[in-house]
C-alpha positions in Angstrom: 0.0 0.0 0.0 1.5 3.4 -0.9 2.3 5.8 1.6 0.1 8.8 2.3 2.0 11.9 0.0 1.2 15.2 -1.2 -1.4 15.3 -4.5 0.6 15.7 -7.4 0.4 19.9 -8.5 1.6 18.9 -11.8 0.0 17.5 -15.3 -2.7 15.1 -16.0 -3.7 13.3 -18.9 -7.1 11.6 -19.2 -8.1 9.6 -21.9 -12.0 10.2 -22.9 -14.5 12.7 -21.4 -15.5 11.7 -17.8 -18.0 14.5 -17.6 -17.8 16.1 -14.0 -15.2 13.7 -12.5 -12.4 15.8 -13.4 -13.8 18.4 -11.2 -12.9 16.4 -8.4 -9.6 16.0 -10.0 -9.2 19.7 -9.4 -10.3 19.8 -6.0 -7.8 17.0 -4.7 -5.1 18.7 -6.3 -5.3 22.7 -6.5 -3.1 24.2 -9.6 -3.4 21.0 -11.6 -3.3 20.7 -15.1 -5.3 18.4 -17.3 -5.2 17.6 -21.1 -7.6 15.8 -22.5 -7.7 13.0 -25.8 -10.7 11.7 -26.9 -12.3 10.5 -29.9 -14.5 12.7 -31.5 -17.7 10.3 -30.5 -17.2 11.7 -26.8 -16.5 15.0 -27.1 -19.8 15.6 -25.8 -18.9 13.9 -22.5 -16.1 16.2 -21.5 -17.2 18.9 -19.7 -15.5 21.8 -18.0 -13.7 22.6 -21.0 -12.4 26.7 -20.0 -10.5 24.8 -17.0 -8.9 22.2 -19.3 -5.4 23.3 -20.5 -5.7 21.7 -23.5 -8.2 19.3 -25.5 -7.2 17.3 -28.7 -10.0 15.6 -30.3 -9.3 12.7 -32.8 -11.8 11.0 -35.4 -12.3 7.4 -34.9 -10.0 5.5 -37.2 -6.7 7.0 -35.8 -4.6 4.3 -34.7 -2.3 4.5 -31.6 1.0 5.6 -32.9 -0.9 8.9 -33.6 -2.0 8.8 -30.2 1.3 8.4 -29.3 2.7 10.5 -31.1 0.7 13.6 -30.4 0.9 13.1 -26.6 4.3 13.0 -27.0 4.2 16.4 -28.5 2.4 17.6 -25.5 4.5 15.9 -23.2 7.7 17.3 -24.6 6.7 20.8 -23.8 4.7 19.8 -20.8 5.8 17.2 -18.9 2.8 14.4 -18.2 3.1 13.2 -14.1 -0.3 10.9 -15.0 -2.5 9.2 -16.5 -6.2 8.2 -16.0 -9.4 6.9 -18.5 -12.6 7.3 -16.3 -14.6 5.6 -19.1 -12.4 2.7 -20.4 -13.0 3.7 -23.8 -9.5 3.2 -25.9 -8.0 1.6 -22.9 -5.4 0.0 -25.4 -4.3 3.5 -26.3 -4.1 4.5 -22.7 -2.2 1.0 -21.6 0.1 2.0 -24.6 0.6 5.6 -23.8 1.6 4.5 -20.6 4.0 2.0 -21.6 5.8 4.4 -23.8 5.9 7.1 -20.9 6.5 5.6 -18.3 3.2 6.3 -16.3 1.1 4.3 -13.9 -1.5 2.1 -15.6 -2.8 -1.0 -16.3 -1.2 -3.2 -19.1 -2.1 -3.5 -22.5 -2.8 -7.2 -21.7 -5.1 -6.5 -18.7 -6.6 -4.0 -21.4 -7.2 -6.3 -24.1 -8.7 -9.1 -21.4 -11.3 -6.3 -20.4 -12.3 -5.2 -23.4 -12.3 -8.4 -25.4 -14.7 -11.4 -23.3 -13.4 -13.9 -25.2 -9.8 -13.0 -24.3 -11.7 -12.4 -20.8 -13.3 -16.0 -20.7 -9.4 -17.5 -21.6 -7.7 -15.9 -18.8 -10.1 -16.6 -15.8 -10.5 -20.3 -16.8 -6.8 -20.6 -17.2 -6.3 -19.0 -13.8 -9.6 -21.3 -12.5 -11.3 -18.3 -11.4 -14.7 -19.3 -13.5 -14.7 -22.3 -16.1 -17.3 -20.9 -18.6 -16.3 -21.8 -21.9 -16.9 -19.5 -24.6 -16.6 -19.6 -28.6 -16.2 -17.0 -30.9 -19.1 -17.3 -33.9 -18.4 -15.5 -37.1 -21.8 -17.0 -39.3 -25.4 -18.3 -38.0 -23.6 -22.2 -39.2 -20.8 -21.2 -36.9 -23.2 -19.7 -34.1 -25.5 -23.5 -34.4 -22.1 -25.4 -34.3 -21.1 -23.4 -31.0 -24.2 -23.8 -29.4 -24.8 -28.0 -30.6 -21.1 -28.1 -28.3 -21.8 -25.7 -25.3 -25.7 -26.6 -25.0 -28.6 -25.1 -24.9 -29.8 -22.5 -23.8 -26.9 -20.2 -25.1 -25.9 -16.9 -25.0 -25.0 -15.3 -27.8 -23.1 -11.5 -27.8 -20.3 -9.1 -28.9 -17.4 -9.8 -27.8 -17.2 -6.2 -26.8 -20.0 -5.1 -26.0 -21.8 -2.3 -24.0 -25.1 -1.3 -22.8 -26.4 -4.4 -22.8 -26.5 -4.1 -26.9 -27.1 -7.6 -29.0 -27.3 -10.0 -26.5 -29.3 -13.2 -27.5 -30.7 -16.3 -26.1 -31.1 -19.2 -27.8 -33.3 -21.9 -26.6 -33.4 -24.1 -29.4 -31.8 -24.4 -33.1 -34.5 -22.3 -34.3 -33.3 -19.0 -32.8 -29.9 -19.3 -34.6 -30.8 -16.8 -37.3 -32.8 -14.3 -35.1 -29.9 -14.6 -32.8 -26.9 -14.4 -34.6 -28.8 -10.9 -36.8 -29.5 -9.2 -33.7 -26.2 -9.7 -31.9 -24.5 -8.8 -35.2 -26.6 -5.4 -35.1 -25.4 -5.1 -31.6 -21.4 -4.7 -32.4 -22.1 -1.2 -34.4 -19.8 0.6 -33.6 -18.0 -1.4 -31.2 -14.4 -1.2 -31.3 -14.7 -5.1 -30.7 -17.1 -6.6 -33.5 -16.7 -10.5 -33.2 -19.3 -12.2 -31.5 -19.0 -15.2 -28.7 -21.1 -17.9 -27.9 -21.4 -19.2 -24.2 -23.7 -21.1 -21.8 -26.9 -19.4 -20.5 -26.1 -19.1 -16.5 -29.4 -19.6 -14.5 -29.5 -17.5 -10.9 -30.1 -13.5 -10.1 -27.4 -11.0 -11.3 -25.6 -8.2 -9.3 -23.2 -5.9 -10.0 -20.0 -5.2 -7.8 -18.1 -2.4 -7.8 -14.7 -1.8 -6.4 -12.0 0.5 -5.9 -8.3 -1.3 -6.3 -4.9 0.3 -5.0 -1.2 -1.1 -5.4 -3.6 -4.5 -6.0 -5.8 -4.9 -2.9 -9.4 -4.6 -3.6 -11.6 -2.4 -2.1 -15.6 -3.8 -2.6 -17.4 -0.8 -2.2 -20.8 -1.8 -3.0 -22.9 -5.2 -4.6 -26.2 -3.7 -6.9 -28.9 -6.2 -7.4 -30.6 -5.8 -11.0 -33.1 -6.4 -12.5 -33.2 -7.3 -16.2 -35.4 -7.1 -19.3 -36.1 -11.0 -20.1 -36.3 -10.8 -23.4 -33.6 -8.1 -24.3 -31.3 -8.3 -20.7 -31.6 -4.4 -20.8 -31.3 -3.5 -17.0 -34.6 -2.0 -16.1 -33.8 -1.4 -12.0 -31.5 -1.6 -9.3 -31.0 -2.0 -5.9 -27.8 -1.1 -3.5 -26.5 -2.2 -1.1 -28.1 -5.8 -2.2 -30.0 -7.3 0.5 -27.9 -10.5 0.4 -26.8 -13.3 3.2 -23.4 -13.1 4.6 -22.1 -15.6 2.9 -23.7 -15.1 -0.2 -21.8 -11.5 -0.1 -18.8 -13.4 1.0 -18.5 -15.3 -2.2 -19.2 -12.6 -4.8 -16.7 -10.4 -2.8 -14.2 -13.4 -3.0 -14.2 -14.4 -6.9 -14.6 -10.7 -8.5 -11.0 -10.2 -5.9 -9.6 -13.5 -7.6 -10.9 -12.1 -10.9 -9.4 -8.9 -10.4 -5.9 -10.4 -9.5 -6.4 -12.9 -12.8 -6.6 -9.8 -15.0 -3.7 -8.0 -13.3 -5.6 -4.9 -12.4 -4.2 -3.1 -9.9 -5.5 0.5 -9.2 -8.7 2.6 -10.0 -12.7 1.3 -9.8 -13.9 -2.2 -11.5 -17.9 -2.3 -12.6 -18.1 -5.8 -12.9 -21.0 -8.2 -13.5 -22.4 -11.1 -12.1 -24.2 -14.1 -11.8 -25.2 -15.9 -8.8 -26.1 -19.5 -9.5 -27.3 -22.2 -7.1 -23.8 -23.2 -6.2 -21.7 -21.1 -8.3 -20.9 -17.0 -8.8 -20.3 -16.5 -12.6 -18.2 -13.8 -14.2 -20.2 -12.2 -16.9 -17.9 -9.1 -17.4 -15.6 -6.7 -15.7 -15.1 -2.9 -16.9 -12.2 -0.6 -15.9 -14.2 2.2 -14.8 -17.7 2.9 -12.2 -20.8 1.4 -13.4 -23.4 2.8 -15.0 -27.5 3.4 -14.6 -26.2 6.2 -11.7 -25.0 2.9 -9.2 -21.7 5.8 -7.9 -24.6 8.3 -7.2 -26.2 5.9 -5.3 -23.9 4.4 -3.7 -22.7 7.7 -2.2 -26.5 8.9 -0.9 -26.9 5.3 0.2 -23.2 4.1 2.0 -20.9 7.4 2.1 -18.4 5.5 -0.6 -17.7 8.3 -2.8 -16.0 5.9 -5.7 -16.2 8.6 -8.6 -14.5 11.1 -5.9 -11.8 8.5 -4.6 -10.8 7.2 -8.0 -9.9 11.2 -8.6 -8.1 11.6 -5.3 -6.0 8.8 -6.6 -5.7 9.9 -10.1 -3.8 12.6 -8.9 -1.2 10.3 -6.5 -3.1 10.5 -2.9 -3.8 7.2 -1.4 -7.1 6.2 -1.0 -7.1 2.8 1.1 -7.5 4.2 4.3 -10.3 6.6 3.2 -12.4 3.8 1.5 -11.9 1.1 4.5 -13.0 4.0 6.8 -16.2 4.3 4.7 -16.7 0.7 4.4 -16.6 0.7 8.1 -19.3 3.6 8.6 -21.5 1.9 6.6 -21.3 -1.3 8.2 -21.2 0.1 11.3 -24.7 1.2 10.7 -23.7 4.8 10.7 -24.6 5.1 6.8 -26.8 2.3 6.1 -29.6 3.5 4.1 -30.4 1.7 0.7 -31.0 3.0 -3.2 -33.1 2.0 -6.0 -33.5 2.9 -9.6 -36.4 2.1 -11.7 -36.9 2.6 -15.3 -39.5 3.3 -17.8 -39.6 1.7 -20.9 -42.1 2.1 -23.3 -44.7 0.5 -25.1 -44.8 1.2 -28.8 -42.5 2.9 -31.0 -42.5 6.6 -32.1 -41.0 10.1 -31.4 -40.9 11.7 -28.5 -42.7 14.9 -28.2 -43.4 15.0 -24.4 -42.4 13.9 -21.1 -45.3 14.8 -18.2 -44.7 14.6 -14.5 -41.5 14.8 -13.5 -41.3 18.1 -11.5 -44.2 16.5 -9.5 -42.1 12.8 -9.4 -39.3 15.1 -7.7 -41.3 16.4 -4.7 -42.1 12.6 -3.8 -40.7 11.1 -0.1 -37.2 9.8 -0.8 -37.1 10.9 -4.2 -33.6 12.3 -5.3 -33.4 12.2 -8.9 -35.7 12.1 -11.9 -34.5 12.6 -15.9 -35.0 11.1 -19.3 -32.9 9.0 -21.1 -33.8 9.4 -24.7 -34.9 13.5 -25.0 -37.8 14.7 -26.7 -37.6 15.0 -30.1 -35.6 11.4 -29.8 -36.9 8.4 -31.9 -37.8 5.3 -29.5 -37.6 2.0 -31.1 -37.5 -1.3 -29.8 -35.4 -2.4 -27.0 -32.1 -2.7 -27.8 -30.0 -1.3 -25.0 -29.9 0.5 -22.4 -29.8 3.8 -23.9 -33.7 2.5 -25.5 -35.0 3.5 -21.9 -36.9 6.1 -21.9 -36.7 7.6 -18.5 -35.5 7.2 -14.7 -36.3 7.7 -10.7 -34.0 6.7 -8.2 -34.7 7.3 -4.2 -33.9 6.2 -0.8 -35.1 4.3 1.5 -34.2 2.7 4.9 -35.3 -0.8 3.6 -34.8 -2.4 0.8 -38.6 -2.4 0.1 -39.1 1.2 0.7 -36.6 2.7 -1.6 -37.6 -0.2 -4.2 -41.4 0.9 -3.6 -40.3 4.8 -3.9 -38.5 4.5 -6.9 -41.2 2.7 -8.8 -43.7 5.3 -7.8 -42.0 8.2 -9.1 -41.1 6.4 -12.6 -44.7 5.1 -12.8 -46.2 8.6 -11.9 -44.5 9.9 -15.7 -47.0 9.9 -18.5 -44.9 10.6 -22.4 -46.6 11.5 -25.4 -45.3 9.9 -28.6 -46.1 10.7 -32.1 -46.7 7.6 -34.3 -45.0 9.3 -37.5 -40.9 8.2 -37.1 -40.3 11.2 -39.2 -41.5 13.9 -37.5 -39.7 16.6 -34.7 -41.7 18.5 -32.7 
């Protein structure tokens, strides 16, 4: 464990927009500087730009000696102390920026484990952390071949996906086409467009996030969730997960072998399980904080800042002894309040025009946040990941039950108008 020392006053380089994380950047490290690269697809995630010193914005195709080679520029002029990607997107570019400088960061092999399940599903079965096999499926022959070996029911996906995009189950030989098309629609725009093939795990899924420094692991918080079942789109979740000890014990234990497999060593995991009658499955890890507002919620519910931490150590202060004091609170009872999200999805496809309610959804008990997820004026189609949902509540509670029951009140309370002509804008 590193030893408690001054935050850096120096440079900082993050890779992608992290919105207002880098705020907290700032505040744990007063006269900091930090330089942004990003691909042009998130330059609408990086906020704060007049405090930025500088901002170089890439198109997609750019490969990493460019990278490289303009960061080099930069750090020639201004030397770079660190470097940090709050998103994971082009973690291979940050691993190899890294590399070349000299910085603290993961390895381009833990990158391409994360980012790539296939290369994900080979490490952890040849370090026995979780024996699901998994086969890569390049045709719907390919996809019936993989499934006659693995058994049904079968998964099918891309192998890097996101947001819950193109994931299929297949119960019988008859949903090989239907599967294989809509995981292949799913990889669009994936940096990652081969798909995998893998068993269908039966059993309740959580998420668990964690914050990891000089390679202990921190786990901040498990999430219960609750998932779509014909599209696995997360439609609601609940934190801290109302779990028995030793049910915590074990999903605490193999997502800490897991992150030891994959070498990671510093900053916050999101990763994703299953938990089967007698086994936890990995379904994926990410090398940033979860999504669906889990850090928000987390924070209200436990006092474990994660988005805030992960900046304090961004910027060289040591976080251990900060999180296990939280952790403690929290278990203590001192903090021990619970969180729930709930999402609205909706029932036919259109445009959206109008979105009633949500001043009033506000104002209800326990309520702290209500938004949209597609705006008006969006097209909503069918449900094909998470960013299909239309709209959001989340609010405490000091059960489980009551921040469940709160949550689903104030999403249930919207009312949306939609125009049936997919052409039109309001």
């Amino acid at each position: 464990m590193r030893e408690e020392t001054p935050a850096l006053a120096g440079h900082l380089l993050m890779v992608g927009g992290a919105r207002h994380v880098p705020r907290e950047c700032f505040r744990a490290a007063p006269g900091l500087r930090i330089s942004v690269i990003c691909r042009r697809e998130a330059e609408g995630k990086v906020w704060d730009r007049a405090d930025l010193h500088r901002l170089l914005i890439l198109d997609r195709g750019v490969g990493r000696e460019e990278w490289l080679a303009l960061v080099r520029a930069v750090h020639a002029h201004d030397p770079i102390d660190a470097i940090v990607d709050f998103t994971e997107s082009d973690a291979d570019k940050t691993a190899y920026i890294a590399e070349q400088l000299g910085l603290r960061c993961y390895s381009g092999r833990t990158a391409q484990w994360v980012t790539d399940k296939y290369l994900m599903r080979a490490r952890l079965n040849e370090t026995g952390v979780d024996d699901t096999p998994a086969r890569k499926v390049v045709g719907p022959d390919a996809l019936a071949a993989a499934a006659d070996a693995l058994g049904y029911p079968v998964i099918c996906k891309p192998a890097g996906g996101i947001g819950s995009r193109g994931i299929s189950r297949l119960a019988s030989p008859a949903d090989v086409p239907r599967a294989f098309a809509w995981s292949s629609e799913g990889t669009a725009g994936l940096d990652v467009e081969e798909l995998i093939a893998e068993p269908f795990h039966q059993g309740r899924e959580f998420s668990v996030e964690c914050i990891s420094e000089d390679g202990q692991h921190f786990v901040a918080g498990i999430t219960q969730k609750s998932i779509d079942e014909d599209t696995f789109v997360e439609v609601g979740h609940l934190l801290p997960a109302p779990l028995p000890e030793a049910r915590t014990a074990a999903l605490s234990d193999t997502v800490r072998r897991m992150l030891d497999a994959l070498d990671i060593r510093d900053g916050v995991t999101h990763t994703e399980v299953i938990l089967t009658d007698d086994a936890v499955r990995i379904i994926e890890t990410h090398l940033r904080y979860g999504g669906d507002r889990i850090p928000d919620m987390l924070a209200a519910a436990t006092g474990i800042d994660l988005q805030q931490a992960w900046a304090r150590q961004a910027v060289g202060h040591s976080v251990a002894a900060e999180i296990e004091a939280a952790v403690k609170r929290h278990h203590s009872g001192e903090r021990a309040d619970f969180a729930a999200i709930q999402y609205r999805l909706a029932d036919r496809r259109g445009v959206l025009t109008a979105v009633h309610g949500i001043e009033a959804a506000q104002r209800m008990p326990g309520v702290q946040e209500v938004a949209t997820v597609t705006g008006v004026g969006g097209h909503i189609g069918d449900l094909t990941g998470s960013l299909a949902r239309l709209a959001y509540a989340w609010a405490l509670g000091a059960t489980p039950e009551e921040a469940t029951q709160r949550a689903r009140a104030a999403a249930n309370s919207l009312t949306f108008d939609l125009d049936d002509e997919p052409g039109h804008r309001p």
